[in-house]
N, C-alpha and C positions, 0 to 999 in steps of 0.2 A: 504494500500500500504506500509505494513513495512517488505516485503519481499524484497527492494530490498535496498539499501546505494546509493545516488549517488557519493559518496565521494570515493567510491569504483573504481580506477581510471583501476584496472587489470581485471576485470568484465564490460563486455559491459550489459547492463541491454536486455531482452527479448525483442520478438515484442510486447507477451501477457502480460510484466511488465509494457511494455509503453502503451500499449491500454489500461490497467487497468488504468493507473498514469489520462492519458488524457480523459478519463471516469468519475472521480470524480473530476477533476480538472472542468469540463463543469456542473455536477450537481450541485456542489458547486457554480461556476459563476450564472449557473441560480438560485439557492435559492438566491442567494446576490441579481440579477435582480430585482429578484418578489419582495423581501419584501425593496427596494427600489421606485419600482414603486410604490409599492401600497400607501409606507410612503408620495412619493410624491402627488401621488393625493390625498390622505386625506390631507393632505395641503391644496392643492387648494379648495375640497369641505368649507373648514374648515376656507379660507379665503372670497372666495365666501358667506359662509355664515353670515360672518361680515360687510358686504357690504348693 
């Protein structure tokens, strides 16, 4: 997404700039998700198993 500036205040940016922006913005949240979830429950296995 380095086709558009938002700083660029005389350019309104595309629909297809923003569907793109808000595309990777959501693959990104869900990578962050996953390897949060996962970090947490191997925790809890990982406490669980000290128990």
């Amino acid at each position: 997404m380095d086709d558009y500036r938002f700083i660029d205040i005389d350019h309104e940016p595309t629909d297809e700039q923003l569907a793109q922006l808000m595309h990777e913005v959501a693959v990104e949240a869900k990578e962050r998700h996953d390897k949060a979830h996962a970090a947490y429950f191997a925790h809890i296995r990982q406490m669980a198993h000290a128990i």
